[in-house]
TORKOL-4160 file (C-alpha; in steps of 0.2 Angstrom, whole numbers, padded with zeros to 4 digits, m for minus):
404
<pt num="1" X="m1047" Y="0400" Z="m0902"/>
<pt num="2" X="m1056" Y="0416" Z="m0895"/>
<pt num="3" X="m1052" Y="0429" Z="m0907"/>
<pt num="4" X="m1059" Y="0442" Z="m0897"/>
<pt num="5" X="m1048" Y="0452" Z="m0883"/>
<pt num="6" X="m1050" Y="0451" Z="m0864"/>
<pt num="7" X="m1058" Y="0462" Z="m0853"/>
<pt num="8" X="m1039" Y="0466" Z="m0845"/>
<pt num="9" X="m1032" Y="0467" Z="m0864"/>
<pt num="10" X="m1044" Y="0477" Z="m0870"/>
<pt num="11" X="m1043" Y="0491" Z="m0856"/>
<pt num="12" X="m1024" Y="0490" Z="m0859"/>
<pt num="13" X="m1024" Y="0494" Z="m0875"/>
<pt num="14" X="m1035" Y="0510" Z="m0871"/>
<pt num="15" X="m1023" Y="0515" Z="m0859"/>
<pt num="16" X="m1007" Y="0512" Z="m0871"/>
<pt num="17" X="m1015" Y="0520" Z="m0886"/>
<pt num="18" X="m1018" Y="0534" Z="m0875"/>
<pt num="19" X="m1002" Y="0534" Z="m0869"/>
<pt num="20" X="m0996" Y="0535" Z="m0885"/>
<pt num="21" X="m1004" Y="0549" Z="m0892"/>
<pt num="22" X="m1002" Y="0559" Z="m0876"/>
<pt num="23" X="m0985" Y="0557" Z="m0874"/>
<pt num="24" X="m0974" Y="0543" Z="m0886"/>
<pt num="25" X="m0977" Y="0553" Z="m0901"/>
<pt num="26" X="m0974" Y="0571" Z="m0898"/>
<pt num="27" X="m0956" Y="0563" Z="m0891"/>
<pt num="28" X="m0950" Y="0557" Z="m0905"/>
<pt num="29" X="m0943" Y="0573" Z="m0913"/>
<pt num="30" X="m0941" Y="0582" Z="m0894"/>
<pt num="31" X="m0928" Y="0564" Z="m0891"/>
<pt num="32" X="m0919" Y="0568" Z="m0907"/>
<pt num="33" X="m0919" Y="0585" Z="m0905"/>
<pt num="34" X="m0912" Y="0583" Z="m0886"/>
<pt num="35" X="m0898" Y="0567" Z="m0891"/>
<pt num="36" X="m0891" Y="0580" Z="m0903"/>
<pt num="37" X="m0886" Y="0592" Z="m0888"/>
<pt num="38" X="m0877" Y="0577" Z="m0876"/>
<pt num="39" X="m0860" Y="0575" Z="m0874"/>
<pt num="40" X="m0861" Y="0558" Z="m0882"/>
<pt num="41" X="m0874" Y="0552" Z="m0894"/>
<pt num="42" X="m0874" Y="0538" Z="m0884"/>
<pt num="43" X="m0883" Y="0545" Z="m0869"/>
<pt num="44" X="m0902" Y="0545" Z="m0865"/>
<pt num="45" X="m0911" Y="0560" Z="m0867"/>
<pt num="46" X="m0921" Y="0566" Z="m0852"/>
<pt num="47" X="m0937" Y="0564" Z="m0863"/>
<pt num="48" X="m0935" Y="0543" Z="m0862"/>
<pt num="49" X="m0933" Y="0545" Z="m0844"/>
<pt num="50" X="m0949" Y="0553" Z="m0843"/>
<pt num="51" X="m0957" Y="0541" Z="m0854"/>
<pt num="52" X="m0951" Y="0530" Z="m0842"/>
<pt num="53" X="m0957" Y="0538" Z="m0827"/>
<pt num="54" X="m0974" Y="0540" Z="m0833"/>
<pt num="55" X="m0978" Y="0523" Z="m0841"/>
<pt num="56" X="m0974" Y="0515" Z="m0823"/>
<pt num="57" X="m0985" Y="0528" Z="m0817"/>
<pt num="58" X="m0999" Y="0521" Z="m0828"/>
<pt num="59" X="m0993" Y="0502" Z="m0823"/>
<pt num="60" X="m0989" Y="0501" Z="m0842"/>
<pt num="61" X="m0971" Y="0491" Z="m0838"/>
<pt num="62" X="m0963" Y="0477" Z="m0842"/>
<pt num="63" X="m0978" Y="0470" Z="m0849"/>
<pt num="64" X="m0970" Y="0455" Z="m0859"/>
<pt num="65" X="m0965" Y="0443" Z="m0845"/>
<pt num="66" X="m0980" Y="0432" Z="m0840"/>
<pt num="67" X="m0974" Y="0427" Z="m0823"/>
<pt num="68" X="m0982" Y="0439" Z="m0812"/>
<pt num="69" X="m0970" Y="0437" Z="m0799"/>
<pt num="70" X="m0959" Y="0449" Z="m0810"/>
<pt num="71" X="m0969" Y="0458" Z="m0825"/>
<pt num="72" X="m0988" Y="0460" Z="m0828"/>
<pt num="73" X="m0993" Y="0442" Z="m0830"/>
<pt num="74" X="m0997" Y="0444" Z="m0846"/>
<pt num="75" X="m0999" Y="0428" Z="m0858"/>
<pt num="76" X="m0993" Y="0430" Z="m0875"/>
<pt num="77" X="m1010" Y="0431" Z="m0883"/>
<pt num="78" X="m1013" Y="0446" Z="m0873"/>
<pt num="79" X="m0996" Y="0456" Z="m0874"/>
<pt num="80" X="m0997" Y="0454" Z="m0893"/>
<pt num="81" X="m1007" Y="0467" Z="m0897"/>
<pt num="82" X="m1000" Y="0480" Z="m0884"/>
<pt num="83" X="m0982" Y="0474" Z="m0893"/>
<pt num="84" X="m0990" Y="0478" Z="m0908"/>
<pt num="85" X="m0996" Y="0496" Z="m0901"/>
<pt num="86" X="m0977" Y="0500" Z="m0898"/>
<pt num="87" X="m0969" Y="0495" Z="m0914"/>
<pt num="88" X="m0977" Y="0511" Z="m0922"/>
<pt num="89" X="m0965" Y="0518" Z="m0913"/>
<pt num="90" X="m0951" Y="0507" Z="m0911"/>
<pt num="91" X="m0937" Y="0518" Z="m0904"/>
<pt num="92" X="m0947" Y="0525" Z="m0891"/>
<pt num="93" X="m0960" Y="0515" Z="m0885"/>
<pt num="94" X="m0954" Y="0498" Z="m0880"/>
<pt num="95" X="m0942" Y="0507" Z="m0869"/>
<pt num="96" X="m0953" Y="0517" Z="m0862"/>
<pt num="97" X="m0962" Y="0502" Z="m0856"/>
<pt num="98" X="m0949" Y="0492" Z="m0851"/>
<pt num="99" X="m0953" Y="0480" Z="m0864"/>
<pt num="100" X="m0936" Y="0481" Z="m0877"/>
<pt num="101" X="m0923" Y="0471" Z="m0883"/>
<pt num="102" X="m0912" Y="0464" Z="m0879"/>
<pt num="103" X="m0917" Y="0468" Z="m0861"/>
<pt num="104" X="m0933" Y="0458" Z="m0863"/>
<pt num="105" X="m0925" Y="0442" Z="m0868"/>
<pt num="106" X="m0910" Y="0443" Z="m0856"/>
<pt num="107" X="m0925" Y="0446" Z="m0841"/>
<pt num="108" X="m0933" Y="0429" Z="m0847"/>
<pt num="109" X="m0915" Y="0420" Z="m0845"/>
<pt num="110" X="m0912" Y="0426" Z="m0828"/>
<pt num="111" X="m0931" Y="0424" Z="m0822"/>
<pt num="112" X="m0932" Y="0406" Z="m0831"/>
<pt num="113" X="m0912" Y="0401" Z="m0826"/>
<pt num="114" X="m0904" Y="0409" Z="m0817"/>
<pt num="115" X="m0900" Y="0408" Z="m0797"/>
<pt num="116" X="m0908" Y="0419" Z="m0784"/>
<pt num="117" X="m0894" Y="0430" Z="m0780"/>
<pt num="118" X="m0891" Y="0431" Z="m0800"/>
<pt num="119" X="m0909" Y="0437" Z="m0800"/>
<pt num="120" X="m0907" Y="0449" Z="m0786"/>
<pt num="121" X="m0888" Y="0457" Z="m0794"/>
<pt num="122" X="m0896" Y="0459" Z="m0812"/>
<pt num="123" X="m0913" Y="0453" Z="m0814"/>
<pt num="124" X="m0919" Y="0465" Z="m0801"/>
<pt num="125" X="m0910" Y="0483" Z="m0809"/>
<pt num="126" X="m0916" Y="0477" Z="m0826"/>
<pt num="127" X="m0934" Y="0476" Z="m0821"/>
<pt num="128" X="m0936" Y="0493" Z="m0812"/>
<pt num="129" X="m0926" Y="0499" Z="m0828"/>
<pt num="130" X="m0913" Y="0506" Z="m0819"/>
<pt num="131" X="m0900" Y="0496" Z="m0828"/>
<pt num="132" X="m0900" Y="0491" Z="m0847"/>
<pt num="133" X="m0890" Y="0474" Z="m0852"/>
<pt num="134" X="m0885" Y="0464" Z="m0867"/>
<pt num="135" X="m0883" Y="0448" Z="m0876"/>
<pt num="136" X="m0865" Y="0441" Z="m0883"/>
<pt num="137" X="m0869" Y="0427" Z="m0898"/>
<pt num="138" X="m0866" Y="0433" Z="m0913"/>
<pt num="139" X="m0845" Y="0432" Z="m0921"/>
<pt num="140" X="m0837" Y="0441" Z="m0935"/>
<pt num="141" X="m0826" Y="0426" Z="m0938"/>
<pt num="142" X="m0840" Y="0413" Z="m0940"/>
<pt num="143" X="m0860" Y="0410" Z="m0947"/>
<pt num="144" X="m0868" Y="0414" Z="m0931"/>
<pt num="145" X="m0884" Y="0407" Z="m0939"/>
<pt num="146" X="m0876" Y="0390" Z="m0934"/>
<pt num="147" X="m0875" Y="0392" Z="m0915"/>
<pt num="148" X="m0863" Y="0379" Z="m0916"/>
<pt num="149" X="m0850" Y="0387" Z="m0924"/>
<pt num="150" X="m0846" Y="0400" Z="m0911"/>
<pt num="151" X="m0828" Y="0401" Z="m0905"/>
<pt num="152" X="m0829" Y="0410" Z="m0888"/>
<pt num="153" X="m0819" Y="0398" Z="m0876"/>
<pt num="154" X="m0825" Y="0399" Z="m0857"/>
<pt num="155" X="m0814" Y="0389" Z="m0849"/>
<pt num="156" X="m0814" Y="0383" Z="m0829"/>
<pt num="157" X="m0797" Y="0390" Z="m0820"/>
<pt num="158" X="m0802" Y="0387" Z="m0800"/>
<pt num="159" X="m0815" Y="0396" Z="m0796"/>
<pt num="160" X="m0817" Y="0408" Z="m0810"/>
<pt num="161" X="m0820" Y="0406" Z="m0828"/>
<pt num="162" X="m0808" Y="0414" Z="m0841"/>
<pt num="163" X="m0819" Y="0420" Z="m0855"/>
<pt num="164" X="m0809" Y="0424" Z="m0873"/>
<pt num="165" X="m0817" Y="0431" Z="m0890"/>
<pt num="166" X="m0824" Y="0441" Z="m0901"/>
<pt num="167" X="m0843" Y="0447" Z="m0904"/>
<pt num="168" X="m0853" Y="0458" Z="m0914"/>
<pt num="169" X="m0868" Y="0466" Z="m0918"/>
<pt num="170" X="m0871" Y="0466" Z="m0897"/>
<pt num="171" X="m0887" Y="0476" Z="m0897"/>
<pt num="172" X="m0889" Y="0489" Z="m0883"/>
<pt num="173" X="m0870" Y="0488" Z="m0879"/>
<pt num="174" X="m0864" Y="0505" Z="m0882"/>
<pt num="175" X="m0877" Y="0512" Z="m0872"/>
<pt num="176" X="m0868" Y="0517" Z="m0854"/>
<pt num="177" X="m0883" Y="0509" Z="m0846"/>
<pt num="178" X="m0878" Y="0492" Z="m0852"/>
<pt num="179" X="m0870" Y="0485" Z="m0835"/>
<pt num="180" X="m0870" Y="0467" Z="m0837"/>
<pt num="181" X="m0866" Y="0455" Z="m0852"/>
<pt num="182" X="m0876" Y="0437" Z="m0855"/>
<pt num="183" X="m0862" Y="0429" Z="m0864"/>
<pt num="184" X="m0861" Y="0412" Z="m0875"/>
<pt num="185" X="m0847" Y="0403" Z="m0876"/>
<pt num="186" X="m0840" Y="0384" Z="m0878"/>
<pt num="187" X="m0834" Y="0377" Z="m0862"/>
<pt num="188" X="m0834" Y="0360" Z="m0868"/>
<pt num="189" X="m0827" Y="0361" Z="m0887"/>
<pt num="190" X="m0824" Y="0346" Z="m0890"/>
<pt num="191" X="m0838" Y="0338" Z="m0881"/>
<pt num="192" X="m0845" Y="0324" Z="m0894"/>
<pt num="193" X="m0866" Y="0333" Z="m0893"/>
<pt num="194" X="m0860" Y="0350" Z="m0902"/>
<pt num="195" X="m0876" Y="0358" Z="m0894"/>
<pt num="196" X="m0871" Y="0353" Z="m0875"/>
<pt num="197" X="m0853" Y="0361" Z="m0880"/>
<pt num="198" X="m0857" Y="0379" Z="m0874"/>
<pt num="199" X="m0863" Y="0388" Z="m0860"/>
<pt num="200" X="m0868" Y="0406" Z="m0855"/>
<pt num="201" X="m0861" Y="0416" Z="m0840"/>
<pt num="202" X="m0866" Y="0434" Z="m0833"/>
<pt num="203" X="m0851" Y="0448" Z="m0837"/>
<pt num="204" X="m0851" Y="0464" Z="m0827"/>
<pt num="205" X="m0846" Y="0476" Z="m0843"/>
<pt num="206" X="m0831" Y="0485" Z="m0831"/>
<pt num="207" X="m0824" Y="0465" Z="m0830"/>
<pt num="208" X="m0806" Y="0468" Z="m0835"/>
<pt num="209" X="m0803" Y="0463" Z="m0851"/>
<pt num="210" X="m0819" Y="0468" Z="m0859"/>
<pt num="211" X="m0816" Y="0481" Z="m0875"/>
<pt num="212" X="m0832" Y="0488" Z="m0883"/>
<pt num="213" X="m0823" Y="0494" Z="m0896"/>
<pt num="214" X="m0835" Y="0501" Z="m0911"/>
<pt num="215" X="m0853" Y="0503" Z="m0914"/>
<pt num="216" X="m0859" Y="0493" Z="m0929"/>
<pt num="217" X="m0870" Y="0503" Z="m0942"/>
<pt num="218" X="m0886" Y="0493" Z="m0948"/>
<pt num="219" X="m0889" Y="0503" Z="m0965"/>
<pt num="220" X="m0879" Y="0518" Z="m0960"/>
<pt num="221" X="m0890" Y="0521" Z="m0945"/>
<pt num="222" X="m0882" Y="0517" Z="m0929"/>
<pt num="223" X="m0896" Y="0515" Z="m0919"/>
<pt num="224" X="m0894" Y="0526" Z="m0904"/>
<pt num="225" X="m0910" Y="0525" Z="m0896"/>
<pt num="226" X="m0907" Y="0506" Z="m0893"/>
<pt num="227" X="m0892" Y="0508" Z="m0887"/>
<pt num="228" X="m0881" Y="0504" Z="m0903"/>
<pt num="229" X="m0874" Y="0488" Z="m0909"/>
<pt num="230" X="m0857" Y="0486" Z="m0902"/>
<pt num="231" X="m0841" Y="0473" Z="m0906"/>
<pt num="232" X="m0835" Y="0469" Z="m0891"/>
<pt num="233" X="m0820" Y="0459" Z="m0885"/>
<pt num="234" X="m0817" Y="0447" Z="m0872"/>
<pt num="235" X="m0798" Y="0445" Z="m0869"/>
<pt num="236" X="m0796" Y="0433" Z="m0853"/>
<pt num="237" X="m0810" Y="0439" Z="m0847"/>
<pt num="238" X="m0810" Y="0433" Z="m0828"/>
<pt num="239" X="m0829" Y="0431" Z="m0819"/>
<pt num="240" X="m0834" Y="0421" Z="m0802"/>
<pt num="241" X="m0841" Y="0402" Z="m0807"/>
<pt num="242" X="m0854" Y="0409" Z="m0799"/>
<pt num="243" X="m0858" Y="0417" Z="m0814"/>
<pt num="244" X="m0863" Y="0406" Z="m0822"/>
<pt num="245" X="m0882" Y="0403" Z="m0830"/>
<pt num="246" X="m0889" Y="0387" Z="m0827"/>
<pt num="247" X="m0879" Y="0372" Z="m0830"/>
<pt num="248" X="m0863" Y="0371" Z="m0840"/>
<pt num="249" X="m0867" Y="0365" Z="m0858"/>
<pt num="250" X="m0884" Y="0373" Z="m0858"/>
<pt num="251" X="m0881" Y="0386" Z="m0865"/>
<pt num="252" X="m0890" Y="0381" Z="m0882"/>
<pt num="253" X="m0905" Y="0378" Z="m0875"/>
<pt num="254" X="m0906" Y="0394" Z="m0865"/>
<pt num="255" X="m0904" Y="0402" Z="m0881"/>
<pt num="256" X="m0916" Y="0392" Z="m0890"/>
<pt num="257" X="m0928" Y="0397" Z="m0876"/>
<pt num="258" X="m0925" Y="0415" Z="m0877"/>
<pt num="259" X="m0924" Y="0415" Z="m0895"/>
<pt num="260" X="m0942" Y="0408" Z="m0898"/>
<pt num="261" X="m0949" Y="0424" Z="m0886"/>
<pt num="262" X="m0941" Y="0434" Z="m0895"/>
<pt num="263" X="m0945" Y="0430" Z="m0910"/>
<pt num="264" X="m0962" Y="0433" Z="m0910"/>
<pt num="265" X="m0961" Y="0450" Z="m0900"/>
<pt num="266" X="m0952" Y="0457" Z="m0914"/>
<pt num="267" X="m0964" Y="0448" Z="m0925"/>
<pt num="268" X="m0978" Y="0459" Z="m0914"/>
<pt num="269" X="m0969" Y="0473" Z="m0918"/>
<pt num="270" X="m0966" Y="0473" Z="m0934"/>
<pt num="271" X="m0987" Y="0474" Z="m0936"/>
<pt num="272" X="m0988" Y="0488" Z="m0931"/>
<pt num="273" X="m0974" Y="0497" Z="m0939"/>
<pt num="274" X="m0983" Y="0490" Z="m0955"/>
<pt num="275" X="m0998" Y="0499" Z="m0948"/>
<pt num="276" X="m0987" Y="0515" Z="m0944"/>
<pt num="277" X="m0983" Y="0514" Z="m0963"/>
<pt num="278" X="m1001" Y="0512" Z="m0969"/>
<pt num="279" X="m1008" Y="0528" Z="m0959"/>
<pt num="280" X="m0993" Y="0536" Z="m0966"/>
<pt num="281" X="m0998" Y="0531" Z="m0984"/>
<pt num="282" X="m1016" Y="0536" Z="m0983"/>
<pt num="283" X="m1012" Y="0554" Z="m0976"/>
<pt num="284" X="m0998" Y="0557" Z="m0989"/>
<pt num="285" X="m1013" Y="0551" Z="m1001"/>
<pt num="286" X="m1026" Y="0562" Z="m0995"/>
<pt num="287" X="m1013" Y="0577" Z="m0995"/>
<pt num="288" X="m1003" Y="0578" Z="m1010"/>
<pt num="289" X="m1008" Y="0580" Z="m1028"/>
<pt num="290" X="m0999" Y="0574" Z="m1045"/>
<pt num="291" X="m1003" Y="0576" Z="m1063"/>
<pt num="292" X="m1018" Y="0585" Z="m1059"/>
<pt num="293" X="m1028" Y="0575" Z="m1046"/>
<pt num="294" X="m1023" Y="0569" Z="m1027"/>
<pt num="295" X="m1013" Y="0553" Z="m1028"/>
<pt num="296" X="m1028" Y="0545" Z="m1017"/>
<pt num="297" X="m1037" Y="0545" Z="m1034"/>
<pt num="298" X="m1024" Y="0536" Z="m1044"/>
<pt num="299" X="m1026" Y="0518" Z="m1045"/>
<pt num="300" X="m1008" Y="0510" Z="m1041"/>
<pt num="301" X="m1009" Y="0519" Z="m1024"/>
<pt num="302" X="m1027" Y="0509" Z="m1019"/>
<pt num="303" X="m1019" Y="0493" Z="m1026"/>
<pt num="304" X="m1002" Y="0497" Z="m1015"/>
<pt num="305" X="m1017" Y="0502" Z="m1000"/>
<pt num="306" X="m1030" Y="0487" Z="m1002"/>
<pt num="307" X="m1014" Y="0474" Z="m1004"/>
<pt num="308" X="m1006" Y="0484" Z="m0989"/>
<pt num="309" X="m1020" Y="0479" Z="m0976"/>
<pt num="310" X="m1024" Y="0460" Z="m0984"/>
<pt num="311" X="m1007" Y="0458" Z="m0980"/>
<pt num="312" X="m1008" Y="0465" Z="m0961"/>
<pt num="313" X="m1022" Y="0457" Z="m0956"/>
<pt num="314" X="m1017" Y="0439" Z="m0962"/>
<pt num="315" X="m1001" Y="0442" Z="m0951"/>
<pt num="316" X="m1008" Y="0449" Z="m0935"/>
<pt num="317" X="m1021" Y="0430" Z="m0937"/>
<pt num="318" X="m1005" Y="0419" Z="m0938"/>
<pt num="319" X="m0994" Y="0430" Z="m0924"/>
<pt num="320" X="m1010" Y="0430" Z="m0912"/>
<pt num="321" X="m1011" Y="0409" Z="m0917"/>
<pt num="322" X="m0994" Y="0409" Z="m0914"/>
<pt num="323" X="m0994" Y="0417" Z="m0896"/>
<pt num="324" X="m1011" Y="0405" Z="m0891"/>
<pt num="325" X="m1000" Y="0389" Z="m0895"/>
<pt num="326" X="m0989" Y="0397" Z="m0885"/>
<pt num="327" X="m0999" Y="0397" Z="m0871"/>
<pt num="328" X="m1007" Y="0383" Z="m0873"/>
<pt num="329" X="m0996" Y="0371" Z="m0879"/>
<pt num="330" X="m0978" Y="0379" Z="m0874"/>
<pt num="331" X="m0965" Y="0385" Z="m0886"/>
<pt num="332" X="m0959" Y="0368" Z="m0891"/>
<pt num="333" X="m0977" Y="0365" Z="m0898"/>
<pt num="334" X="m0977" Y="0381" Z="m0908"/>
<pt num="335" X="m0960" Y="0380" Z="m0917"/>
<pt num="336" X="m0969" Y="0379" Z="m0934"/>
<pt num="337" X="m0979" Y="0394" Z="m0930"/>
<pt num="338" X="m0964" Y="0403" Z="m0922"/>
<pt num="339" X="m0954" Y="0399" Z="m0938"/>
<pt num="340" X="m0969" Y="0402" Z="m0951"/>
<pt num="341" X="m0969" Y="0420" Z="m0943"/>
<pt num="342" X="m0952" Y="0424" Z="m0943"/>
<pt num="343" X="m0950" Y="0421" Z="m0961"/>
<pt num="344" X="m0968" Y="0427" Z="m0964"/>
<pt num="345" X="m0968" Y="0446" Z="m0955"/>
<pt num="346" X="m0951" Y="0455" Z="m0958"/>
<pt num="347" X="m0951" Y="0450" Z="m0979"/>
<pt num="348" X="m0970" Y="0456" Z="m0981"/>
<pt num="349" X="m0968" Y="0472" Z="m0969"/>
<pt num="350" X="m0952" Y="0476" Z="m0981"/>
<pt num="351" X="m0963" Y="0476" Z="m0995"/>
<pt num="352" X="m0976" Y="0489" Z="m0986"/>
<pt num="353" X="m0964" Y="0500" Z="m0980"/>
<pt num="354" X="m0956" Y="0500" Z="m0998"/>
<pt num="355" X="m0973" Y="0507" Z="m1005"/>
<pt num="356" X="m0975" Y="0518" Z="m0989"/>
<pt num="357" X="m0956" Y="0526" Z="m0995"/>
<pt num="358" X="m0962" Y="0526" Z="m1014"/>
<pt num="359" X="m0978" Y="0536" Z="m1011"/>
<pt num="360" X="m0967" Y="0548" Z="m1000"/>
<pt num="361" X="m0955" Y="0550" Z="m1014"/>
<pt num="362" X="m0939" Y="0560" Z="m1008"/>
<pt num="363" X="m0948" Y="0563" Z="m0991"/>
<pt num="364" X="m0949" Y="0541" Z="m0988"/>
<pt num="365" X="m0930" Y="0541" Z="m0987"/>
<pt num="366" X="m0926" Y="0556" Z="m0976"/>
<pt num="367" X="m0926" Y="0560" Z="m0959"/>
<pt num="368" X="m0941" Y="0571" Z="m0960"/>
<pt num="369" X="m0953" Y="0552" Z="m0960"/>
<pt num="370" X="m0949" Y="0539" Z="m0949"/>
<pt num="371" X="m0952" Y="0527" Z="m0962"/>
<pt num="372" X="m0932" Y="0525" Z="m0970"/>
<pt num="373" X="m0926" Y="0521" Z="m0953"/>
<pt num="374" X="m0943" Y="0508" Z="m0950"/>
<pt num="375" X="m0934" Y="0498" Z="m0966"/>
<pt num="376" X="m0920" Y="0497" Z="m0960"/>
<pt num="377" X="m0926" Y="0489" Z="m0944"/>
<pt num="378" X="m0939" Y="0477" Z="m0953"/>
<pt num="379" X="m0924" Y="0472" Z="m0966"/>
<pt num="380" X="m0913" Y="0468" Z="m0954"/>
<pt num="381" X="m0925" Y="0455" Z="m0944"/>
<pt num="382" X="m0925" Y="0445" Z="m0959"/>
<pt num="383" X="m0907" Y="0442" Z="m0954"/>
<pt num="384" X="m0908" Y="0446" Z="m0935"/>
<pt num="385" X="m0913" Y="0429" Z="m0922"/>
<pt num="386" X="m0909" Y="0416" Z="m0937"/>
<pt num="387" X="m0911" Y="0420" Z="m0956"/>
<pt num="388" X="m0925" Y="0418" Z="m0965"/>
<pt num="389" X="m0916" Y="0401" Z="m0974"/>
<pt num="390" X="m0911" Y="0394" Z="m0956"/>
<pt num="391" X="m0931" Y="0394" Z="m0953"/>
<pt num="392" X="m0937" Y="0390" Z="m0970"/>
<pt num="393" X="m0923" Y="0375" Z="m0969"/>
<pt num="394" X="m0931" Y="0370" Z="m0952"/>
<pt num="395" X="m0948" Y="0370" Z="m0956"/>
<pt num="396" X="m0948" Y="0362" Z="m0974"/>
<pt num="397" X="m0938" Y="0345" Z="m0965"/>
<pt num="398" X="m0953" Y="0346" Z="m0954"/>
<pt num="399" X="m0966" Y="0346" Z="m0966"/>
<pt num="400" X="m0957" Y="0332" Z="m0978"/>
<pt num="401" X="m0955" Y="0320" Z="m0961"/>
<pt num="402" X="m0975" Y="0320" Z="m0961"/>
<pt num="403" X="m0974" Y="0310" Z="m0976"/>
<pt num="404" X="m0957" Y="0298" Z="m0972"/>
């Protein structure tokens, strides 16, 4: 493996850090600031549409998708470190770009399975940012982390399919953007193979019969700047069989191929929060004084410093091997990797931004320092695209069936 970038990396990484500096991070008070004076909380403040307009400007758009046919032809080993760039400032930045989620994983479903005039409805508006979108799995009535549990019936009447159920935690869904619904569901429930039992269909949000009926706090914050996680309900929902994605029963392996993507992107991401969190630490350092001396001379800060980036850099190795396997030898190939990361990135970022907050002191858990509303997000992805103990589960029967 070449651990050095590319050329074409390397010269977007200027431009993004640029971009950044220039414009990202003297946002992130003006969006706050601006979301506090719209009619709905809800809304998106005119600074993200210009963070928009200029990153397309600079060609710095929807740079995660390597089919060149729709997004910057990227492979994964090259997006990492611009993912990396934007999750320093994860509210702002991957939607400037084009580049969040949920969006990102639903663009790889429609690009990879669905048909060409699905593509041209959805895929299309989604790509030139004009619309956002979301993606129904997860039930309050059920362990989601089992995707065979969910109790969402699509059933066949005609030529329609009649969707009923109850989801939560439906990133991005409260935002008036979100125009179209992935949604999972069982079409075959009591098919014998419990992972050909379900199947995902598109759902235009004004579909009668769909309720969006509370956002869902994640640690008090309820996440406005991605569009809120919403329950929604589905009560005889009625969509075109047209709308369906792929096959009927394939919808768990859809998931499972956007799930693995989007495992890693977050993975990206949460590097460089980490990152935001150790510039955040040296300047508080360099800046404050305690018991007579600036806390950069006492010793439990170095330790917290020093153990801080050890613990970046032997993440950033395994994402970056992570997205080469990818490449190279296809998601299926990589599952070890894409599971050793998952469980990996969120648990140790955790632990840096829980110094970062301690050496900020009453200052790390308000809103004058991103770094309370950075836990929140790292936390919740050790529960977010499978729990930890799903993948640890997973990857310990592989290791012990080397050795059966």
């Amino acid at each position: 493996m070449d651990f050095a970038y590319d050329a074409r990396t390397e010269e977007l990484r200027a431009r993004l850090l640029a971009f950044m500096d220039e414009y990202v991070y003297p946002a992130e008070r003006t969006a706050h600031e601006q979301r506090a004076r719209l009619a709905s909380p809800w809304d998106t403040p005119q600074v993200v549409h210009d963070l928009k307009a200029e990153a397309r400007r600079q060609g710095l758009w929807n740079l995660f998708l390597p089919d060149a046919g729709y997004g910057a032809g990227l492979t994964n080993l090259q997006y990492a470190p611009l993912a990396e760039i934007t999750g320093r400032s994860p509210q702002l930045a991957p939607t400037a770009t084009n580049c969040a989620a949920p969006d990102t994983g639903n663009m790889e479903v429609l690009a990879q399975f669905a048909d060409e005039a699905q593509r041209k409805q959805w895929l299309e508006p989604l790509l030139a940012g004009e619309i956002r979108s979301a993606f129904a799995m997860t039930e309050p009535e059920v362990a989601s982390s089992d995707a065979t549990n969910i109790t969402t019936r699509i059933e066949r009447d005609g030529d329609e399919y009649v969707i009923t159920g109850r989801k939560w935690y439906i990133s991005g869904a409260m935002n008036p953007d979100c125009r179209i619904f992935i949604v999972m569901g069982k079409t075959d429930p009591d098919g014998e193979d419990v992972r050909r039992q379900q199947s995902m269909v598109l759902v235009p949000r004004d579909t009668p019969g769909v309720t969006v009926q509370r956002a869902m706090r994640v640690f008090g914050y309820e996440d406005h700047d991605h569009g809120g996680h919403a329950e929604v309900v589905f009560d005889h929902v009625r969509v075109p069989v047209s709308n369906l994605v792929g096959a009927e029963g394939g919808g768990f392996a859809i998931a499972q191929a956007r799930l693995g993507p989007g495992r890693i992107h977050h993975c990206m991401r949460l590097i460089g929060m980490a990152e935001r969190a150790i510039e955040l630490m040296c300047r508080r350092a360099v800046a404050r004084e305690a018991f007579g001396k600036a806390l950069a001379q006492q010793g439990v800060v170095h330790n917290w410093i020093a153990d801080a980036r050890v613990t970046v850099e032997q993440l950033r190795l395994l994402v970056l091997k992570t997205a080469w396997l990818m490449d190279t030898v296809g998601n299926r190939g990589a599952h070890t990797e894409i599971q050793a990361i998952k469980i990996a990135t969120p648990r140790a970022v955790v632990g840096i931004l829980d110094r970062a907050i301690q050496l900020h002191g009453a200052g790390g858990v308000s809103q004058d320092f991103p770094l309370a509303e950075l836990y929140a997000g790292a936390r919740t992805l050790m529960i977010a695209d499978g729990p930890d103990e799903v993948h640890q589960r997973s990857l310990a029967r592989r290791e012990i069936k080397k050795y059966l």
